[in-house]
N, C-alpha and C positions, 0 to 999 in steps of 0.2 A: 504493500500500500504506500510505505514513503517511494519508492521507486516512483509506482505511477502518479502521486501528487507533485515529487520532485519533477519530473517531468511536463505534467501540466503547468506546472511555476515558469520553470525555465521556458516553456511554449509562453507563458506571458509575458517576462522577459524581453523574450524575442520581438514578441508583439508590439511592445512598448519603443521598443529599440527601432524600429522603423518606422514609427509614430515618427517618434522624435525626430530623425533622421530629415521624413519630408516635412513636417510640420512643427519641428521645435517650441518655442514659447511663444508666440505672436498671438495675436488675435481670434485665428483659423483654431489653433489651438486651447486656448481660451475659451473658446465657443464649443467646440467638439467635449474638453472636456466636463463644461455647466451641463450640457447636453443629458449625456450620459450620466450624469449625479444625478441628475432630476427625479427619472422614474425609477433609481434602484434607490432613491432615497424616500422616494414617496413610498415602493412597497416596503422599505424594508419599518419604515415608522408606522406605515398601516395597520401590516400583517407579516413581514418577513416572520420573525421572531416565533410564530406560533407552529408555520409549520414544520420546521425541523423539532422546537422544543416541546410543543405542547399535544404533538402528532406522536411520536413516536412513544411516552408511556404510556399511553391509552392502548395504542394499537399494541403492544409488550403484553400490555395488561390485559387485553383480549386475545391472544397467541398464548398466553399461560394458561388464564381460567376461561377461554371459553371454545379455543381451539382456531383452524386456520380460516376454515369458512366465513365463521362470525367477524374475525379481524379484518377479514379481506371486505363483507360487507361496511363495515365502518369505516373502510379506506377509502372506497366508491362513494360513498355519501361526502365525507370529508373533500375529497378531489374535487366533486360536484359546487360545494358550498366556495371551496379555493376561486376555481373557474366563475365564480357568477361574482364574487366581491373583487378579481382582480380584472373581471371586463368592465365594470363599471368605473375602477380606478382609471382603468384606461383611455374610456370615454372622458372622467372629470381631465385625466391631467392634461388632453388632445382642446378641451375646450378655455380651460384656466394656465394653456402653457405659457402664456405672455405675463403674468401675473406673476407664476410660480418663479419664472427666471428675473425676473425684479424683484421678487423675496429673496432670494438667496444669493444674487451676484446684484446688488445694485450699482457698483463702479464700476460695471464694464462701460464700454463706449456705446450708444446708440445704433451701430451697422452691428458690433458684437453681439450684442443682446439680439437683433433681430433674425441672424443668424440660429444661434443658439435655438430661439423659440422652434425653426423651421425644422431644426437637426431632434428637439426631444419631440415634434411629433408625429415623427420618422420611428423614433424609438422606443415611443410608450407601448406600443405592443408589446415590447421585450419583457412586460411585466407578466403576463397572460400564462407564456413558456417557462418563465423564472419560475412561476407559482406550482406549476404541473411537473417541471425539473426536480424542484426541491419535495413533493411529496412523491413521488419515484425513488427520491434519493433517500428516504425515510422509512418506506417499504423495504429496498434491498437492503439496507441497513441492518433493518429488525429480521431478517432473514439471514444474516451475517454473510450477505455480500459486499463486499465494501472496494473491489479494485473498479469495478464499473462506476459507481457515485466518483471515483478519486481523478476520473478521467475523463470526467465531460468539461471540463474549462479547458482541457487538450484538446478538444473538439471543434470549441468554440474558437478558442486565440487559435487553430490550424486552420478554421475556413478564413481566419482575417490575415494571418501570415500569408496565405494563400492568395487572398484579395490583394494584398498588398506588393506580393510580389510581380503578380501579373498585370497592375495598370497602376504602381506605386502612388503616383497623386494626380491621377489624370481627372478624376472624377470630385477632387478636394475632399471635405470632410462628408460633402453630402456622399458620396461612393462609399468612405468609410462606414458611417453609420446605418448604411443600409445591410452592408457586411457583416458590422455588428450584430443587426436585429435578425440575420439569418443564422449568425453560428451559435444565438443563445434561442433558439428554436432547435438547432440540432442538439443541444442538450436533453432537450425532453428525449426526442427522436432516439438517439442511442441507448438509452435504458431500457425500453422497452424489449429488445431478444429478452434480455435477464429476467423481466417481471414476466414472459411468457413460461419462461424456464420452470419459473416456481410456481406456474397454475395462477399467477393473476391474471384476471379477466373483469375488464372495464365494463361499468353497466351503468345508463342514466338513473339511478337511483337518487330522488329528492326526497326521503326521508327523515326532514330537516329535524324531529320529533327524537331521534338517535339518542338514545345517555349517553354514549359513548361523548355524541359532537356538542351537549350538554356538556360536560365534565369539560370536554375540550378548551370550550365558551368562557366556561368557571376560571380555567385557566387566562384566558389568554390577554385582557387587559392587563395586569399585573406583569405576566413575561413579557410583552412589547414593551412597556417599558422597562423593565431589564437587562432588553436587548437595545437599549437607546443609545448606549454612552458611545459607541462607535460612530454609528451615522449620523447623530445628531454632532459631535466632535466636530464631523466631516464637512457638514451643515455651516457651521460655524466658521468653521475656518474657511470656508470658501466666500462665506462673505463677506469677512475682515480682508481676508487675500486680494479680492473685489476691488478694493481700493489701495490699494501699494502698487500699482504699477500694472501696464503691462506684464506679461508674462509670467506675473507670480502667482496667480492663480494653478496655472498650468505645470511650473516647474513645483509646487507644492503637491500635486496631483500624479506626477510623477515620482516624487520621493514614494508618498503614503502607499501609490502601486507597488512599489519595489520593495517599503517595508512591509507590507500584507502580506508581499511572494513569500518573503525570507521568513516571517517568523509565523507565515502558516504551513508551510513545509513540515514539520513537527509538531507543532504545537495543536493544529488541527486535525491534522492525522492520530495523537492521542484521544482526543476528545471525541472524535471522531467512532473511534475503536472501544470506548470506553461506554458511552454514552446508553447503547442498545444495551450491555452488561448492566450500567449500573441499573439500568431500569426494570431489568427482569429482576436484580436481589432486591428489588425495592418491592416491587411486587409480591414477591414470596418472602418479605421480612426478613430477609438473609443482612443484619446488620455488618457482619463480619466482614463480608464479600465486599460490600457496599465502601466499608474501612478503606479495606485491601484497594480495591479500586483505588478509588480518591488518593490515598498515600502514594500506590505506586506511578500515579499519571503525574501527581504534582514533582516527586521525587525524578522523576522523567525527563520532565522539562527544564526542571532546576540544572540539571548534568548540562544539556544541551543550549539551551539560553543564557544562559551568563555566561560564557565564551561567545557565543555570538553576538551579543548586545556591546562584550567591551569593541569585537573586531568590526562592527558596524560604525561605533564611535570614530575609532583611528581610523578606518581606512574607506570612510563616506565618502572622499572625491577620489579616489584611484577605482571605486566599484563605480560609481557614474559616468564618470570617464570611459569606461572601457563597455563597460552598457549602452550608454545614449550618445555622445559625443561623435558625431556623422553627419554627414550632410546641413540642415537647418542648425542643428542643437548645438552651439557656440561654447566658447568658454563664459559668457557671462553667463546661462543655461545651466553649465556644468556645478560653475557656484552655486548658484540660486537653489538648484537641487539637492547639492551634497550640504551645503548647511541644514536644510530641512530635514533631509535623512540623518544627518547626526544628531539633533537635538528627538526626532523623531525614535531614534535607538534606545533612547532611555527608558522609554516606556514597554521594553521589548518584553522584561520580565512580568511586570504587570500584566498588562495586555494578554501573556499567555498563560498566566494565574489565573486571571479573571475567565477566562475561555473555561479553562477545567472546573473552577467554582463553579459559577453560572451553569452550566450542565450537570453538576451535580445537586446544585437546589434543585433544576427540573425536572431531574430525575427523580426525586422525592417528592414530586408535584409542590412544592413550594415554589409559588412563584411571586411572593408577597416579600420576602426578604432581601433577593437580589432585585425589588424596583424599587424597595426603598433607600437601599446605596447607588442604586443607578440613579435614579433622581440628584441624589447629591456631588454624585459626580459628574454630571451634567452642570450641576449648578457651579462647580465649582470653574470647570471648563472654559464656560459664559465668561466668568468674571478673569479668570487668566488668561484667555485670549486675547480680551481687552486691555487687557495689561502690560502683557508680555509684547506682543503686538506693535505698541509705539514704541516700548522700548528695546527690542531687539529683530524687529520685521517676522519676516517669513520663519526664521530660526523661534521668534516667541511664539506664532501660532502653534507648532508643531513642540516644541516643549509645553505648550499647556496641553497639546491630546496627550504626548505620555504621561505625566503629571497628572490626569484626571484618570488614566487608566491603570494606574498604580493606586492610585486612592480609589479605586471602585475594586482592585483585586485584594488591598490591605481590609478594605470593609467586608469583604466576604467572605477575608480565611477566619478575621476574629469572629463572627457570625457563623462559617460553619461548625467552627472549632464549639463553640456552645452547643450544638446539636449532636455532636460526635462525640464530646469528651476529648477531644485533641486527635490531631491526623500528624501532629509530627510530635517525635518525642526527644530525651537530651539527645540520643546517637546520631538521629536526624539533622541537628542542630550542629552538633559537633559537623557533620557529611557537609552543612547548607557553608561552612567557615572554611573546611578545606577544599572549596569548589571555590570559595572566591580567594583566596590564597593561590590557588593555580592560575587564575585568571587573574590575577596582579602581574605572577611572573611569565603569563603568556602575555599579558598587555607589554611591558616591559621590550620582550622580545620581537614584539611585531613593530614597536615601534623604532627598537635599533634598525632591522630588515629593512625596513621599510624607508628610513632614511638613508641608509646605503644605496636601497633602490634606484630612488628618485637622481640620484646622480652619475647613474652608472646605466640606465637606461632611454633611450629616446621615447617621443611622445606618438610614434605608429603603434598598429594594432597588438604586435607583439610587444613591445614598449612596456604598453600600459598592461598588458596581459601578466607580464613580467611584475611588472612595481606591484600587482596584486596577487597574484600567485605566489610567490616566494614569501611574501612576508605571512601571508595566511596560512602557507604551508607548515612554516615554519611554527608558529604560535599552535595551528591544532595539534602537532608533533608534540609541542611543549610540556602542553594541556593535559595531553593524552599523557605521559609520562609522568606528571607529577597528580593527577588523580590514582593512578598505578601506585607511584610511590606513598601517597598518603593515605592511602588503599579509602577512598571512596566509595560506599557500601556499592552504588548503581554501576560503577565503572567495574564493580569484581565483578559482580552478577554477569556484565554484559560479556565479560572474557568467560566467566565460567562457562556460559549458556554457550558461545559460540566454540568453542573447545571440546564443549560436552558433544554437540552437532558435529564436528569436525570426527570424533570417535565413534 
C-alpha cells in the first residue's frame, strides 16, 4: 500500500511539476488554482468529512452484527443520499460561482477573478465523482482492500500528466481543468472491477428511513466539523495570500501540494490501514485491540515524521528547485514556494497526529470531541494568519496552518488519552526523546552535506538532483543508524519483522 500511495504522490508531483513549468505563479495560475479550491473546499466543508468517517463504522458495524447483505444495503442507500446532496452542491456552486471566488480570493485582479469563476464551473462537477470515489473507497476499505482506494489519484494526476504532455499549454488552464474534471471521474470508474469482485451491486435504493443513515446523520454535523481544520486553514490562507501579490497565492498552493504529497505518503496510509481495524474492535468492544491500534499507528508515525519534518525544514529550496523550477516557475517562484514549504514543515508532526487521533474518535463514533478542538483550532488559525501574515508574508500564512494543526493534534492526544487511560507510557516517552536525539544528529549532518553541496554542484537537473540527494541520503543513513544504536522500540521491531520475513 505505501508503494502504491508513494507512487500516486510522486504521479502528483509530476503533475505539479509541469503545472509549474507552463504556468508558474502568474495570474493563469492564480486563477486555475482559486479554481480548483473552490469545489473540493465546498465538499469537503459540506460533506467530505462524513463519508470516509462517518461511513465506514456503520457499514463495520453492519458486516459484524448483521452480515454482508445488510451492509451492502446501507451502502446503496448511503451512495444514493451522497449523489442527491453532492448534485445539488453542484448546481448551488455553478450558480453562486462569482460570489464564492470573491469570498475566498478577494485581491485577485478583476480578468483573475473572472477567469477563475469560468475554470470552477468547469469543475464543480468534480464534486458529484469525488463523493461516489470516496464511498467506493470506504466499501473496499471495510473489505480490507486497500491497494485499489491507494491508487486512484495515480489515475487521476496520469490522465492530467497525460493531458499535459500531449498539448502542454495549448488549450491554457481552460484544457487543464477540463483534464482535471475527467481524471477525478476516472476515480470512481476504476474501483468498480474491485467492488464487482466482492459481490457489490448498485441499486436505486431511496430508503432514506435507514438507522443505519440515521446513526450516520447522528454522526455527521459534529465530524464535518472535525474535519474543518484543514480546509478551512486552506480557506484562509488563500484569502490572506489574495492580497500579497501576484503569484502568492499560487506559489502557497504549490508548497501545501507538495506538503500533503510528502507527509500523506505514510501518515495516511497508516490511518488509512488502521481505521476499518479500529472500527470493527470498537464494534465488538475489543478495548485492547483498539489500545494496540492507536499506540502502534501513532508510534508509527512518530519513527517516520520527525526525520522528515527536520529534512523538509533544511532542504525546502533544493526539493523545489529540482521539483518545479522549469520553464515559467523562476527563481522568484522557487523562493516564494520553498519558504512556504519550510514554515509549512513544522506542522508535519501534528498534522499526522491529528490524522490518527481524528480516526480514532470516529472510530469510537465520537464525533463531539475532535469538533470541539477543531473548532479551536480553527479559531486559533483565523487569528495567526492574520498575524503572522503582515509580519512574515506567505512564510506566516503557512506557519499559522502548522501551528493550528499541532494545537488540534496536542488537543486530541490529551483528550484521547482521558478515554484510554494513556496510549503512551514512560518506555514510549523514553523511544519519542531518542527519535529526536537522532534527528538532531541527522539535522546536523544534512546540513554539513548539504553545504558542501551547494558549492561543488551546478544549478542543471543533475545539479540540483545532486545538492538533494546526497545530503538526504546521507541524514536517512544517519537516522537509521543511530535509532539502531539507541535501539528504538519501532526501529527493532521493523528489523526484527523484516529478518524474521527474510528466514
Amino acid at each position: 500500500m505505501i508503494v502504491a500511495t508513494f507512487a500516486a504522490k510522486l504521479c502528483g508531483m509530476l503533475r505539479d511539476s509541469f503545472i509549474g513549468a507552463f504556468f508558474g505563479t502568474g495570474s493563469s495560475a492564480d486563477a486555475y488554482f482559486a479554481a480548483t479550491k473552490i469545489p473540493l473546499l465546498f465538499f469537503d466543508v459540506v460533506i467530505g468529512g462524513v463519508i470516509s468517517a462517518a461511513f465506514i463504522p456503520v457499514f463495520n458495524e453492519y458486516l459484524e452484527k448483521s452480515g454482508k447483505r445488510r451492509a451492502i444495503e446501507f451502502a446503496n442507500r448511503f451512495i444514493n443520499v451522497i449523489l442527491v446532496i453532492t448534485g445539488v452542491m453542484c448546481a448551488l456552486g455553478i450558480i453562486f460561482a462569482p460570489q464564492l471566488v470573491e469570498l475566498i480570493t478577494p485581491g485577485l485582479s478583476p480578468d483573475t477573478k473572472l477567469l477563475a469563476i469560468k475554470l470552477s464551473n468547469i469543475l464543480f462537477p468534480m464534486i458529484i465523482f469525488t463523493g461516489l470515489a470516496f464511498s467506493f473507497v470506504g466499501i473496499l476499505q471495510s473489505f480490507g482492500e486497500f491497494n485499489i482506494p491507494a491508487i486512484i489519484s495515480l489515475v487521476s494526476n496520469g490522465m492530467m500528466i497525460l493531458y499535459l504532455l500531449i498539448f502542454k499549454d495549448k488549450f491554457g488552464v481552460v484544457g487543464l481543468s477540463v483534464a482535471m474534471l475527467v481524471g477525478w471521474t476516472l476515480q470512481a470508474a476504476v474501483q468498480i472491477p474491485s467492488l464487482i469482485k466482492f459481490e457489490y451491486k448498485y441499486s436505486l435504493d431511496f430508503h432514506f428511513a435507514d438507522e443505519g443513515l440515521k446513526k450516520t446523520a447522528l454522526l455527521a454535523l459534529p465530524l464535518l466539523v472535525s474535519t474543518w481544520v484543514q480546509p478551512i486553514g486552506s480557506l484562509v490562507n488563500m484569502r490572506f495570500a489574495s492580497s500579497l501579490g501576484e503569484g502568492v497565492m499560487s506559489a502557497l498552493e504549490y508548497a501545501n501540494r507538495l506538503y500533503i504529497i510528502m507527509v500523506g505518503v505514510f501518515s495516511f496510509v497508516v490511518t488509512n490501514l488502521v481505521f476499518p481495524s479500529l472500527s470493527r474492535a470498537n464494534a465488538s468492544n475489543n478495548t485492547k485491540e483498539r489500545h494496540d491500534l492507536m499506540h502502534g499507528a501513532l508510534k508509527s508515525v512518530s519513527l517516520v515524521m520527525f526525520p522528515l519534518m527536520a529534512g523538509f525544514i533544511i532542504l525546502s529550496k533544493p526539493v523545489v528547485s529540482l521539483i518545479y523550477q522549469y520553464g515559467e516557475f523562476d527563481t522568484n517562484s522557487v523562493y516564494l514556494t520553498s519558504t512556504a514549504l519550510t514554515y509549512y514543515s513544522v506542522g508535519m508532526i501534528g498534522y499526522s497526529y491529528a490524522e490518527v487521533l481524528n480516526k480514532s474518535f470516529f472510530a469510537m463514533q465520537d464525533s463531539k470531541t475532535p469538533m470541539i478542538t477543531a473548532l479551536i483550532s480553527i479559531g486559533a488559525n483565523i487569528v495567526l494568519s492574520y498575524l503572522l501574515s503582515k509580519a512574515f508574508g506567505i512564510g506566516g500564512l503557512a506557519l499559522a496552518s502548522a501551528l493550528a494543526s499541532t494545537l488540534n493534534a496536542a488537543l486530541n492526544f490529551v483528550m484521547i488519552n482521558k478515554r484510554t487511560d494513556g496510549i503512551f507510557d514512560k518506555g514510549d516517552a523514553a523511544d519519542i526523546i531518542k527519535i529526536v536525539l537522532s534527528v538532531i544528529v541527522m539535522s546536523a549532518v544534512v546540513l554539513g552535506v548539504y553545504s558542501l553541496s551547494v558549492n561543488i554542484f551546478g544549478d542543471d537537473f543533475i545539479g540540483r538532483a545532486l545538492k538533494l540527494m546526497l545530503p538526504a541520503g546521507a541524514g536517512a543513513a544517519i537516522y537509521a543508524l543511530m535509532c539502531i544504536v539507541l535501539k528504538v522500540s519501532e526501529m527493532t521491531l521493523l528489523i526484527d519483522t523484516f529478518f524474521h520475513k527474510k528466514r
